[in-house]
C-alpha positions in Angstrom: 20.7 10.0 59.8 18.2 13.2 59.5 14.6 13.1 59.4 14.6 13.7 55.7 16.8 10.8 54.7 14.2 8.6 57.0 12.0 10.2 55.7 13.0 9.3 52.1 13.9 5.6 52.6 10.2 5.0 54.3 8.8 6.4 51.5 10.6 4.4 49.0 10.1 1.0 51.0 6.3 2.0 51.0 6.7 2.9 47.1 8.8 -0.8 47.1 6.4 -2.9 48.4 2.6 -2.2 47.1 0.6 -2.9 50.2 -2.5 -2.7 48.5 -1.3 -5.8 46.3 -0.7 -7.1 49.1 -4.2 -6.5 50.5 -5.3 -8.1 47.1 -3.6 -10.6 47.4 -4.7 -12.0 51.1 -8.5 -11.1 50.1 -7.9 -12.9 46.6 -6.8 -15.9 48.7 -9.8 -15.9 51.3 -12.3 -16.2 48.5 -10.2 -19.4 47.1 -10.6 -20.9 50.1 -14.0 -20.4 50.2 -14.9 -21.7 46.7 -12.9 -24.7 47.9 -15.0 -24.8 51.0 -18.1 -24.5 48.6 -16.8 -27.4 46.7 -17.1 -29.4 49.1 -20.2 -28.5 50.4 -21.2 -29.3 46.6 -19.7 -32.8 46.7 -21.6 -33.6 50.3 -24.8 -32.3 48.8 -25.2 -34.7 45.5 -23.6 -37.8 47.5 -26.4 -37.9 50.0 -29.0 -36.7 47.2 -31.6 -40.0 48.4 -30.4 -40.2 52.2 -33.4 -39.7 54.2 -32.2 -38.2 57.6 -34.6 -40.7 60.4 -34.4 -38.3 63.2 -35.8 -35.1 60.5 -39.5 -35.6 60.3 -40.7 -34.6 56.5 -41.5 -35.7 53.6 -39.1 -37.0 50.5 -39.9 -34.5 48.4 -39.1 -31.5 50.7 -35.5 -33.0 51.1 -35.1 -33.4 47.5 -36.1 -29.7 47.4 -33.9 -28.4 50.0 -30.4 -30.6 48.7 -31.7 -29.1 44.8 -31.3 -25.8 46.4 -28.2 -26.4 48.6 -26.7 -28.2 45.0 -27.5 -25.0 42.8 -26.6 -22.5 46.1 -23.2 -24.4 46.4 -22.2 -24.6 42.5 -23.3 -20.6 42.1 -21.2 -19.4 45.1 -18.3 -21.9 44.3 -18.1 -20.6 40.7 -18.3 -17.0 42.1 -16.1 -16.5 44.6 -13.4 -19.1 42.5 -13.3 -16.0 39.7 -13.2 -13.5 42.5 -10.3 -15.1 43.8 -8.6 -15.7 40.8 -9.2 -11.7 39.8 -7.6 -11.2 42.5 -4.9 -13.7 43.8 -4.4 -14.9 40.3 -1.2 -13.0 39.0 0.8 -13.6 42.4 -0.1 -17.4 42.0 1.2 -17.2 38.6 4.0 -15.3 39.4 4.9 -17.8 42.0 4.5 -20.9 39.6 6.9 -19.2 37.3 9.3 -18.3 39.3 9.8 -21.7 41.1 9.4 -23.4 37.6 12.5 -21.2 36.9 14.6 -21.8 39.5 14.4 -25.9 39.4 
């Protein structure tokens, strides 16, 4: 085989296989994760809402602040990086659901 019919077949399986999709794709998923992550942070937030921590030394009200924040924080970064994720990772995951919906 010559260098230019290497050459030629790299070029093609690059041309094949779109690594920035790719790239996409793994970045798209990363942010999923993370809105999951932020969902849960969301859900421990509002279920200790009026748990006063004994060993944290302040008042009520400064804790109802500071979960209020950590609510609102939590909600506007889960809803962010869920459409990021989806903008990006959302046609493969599609893709995928239809293709194994076709083959069973």
């Amino acid at each position: 085989m010559s260098y230019r019919t290497l050459r030629r077949r790299m070029s093609e399986a690059m041309a094949a296989h779109d690594w920035l999709e790719g790239v996409s794709v793994g970045v798209g998923l990363v942010f999923l994760v993370l809105a999951v992550l932020c969902a849960w942070g969301l859900v421990t937030a509002i279920t200790s809402w009026g748990d006063a921590d004994p060993g944290f030394k302040t008042t009520v009200g400064f804790l109802k602040v500071t979960r209020g924040f950590g609510v609102v924080l939590f909600a506007l970064f889960g809803f962010l990086a869920l459409g990021v994720g989806w903008f990006l990772a959302g046609d493969w995951i599609r893709r995928l659901l239809r293709r194994n919906r076709k083959a069973t």
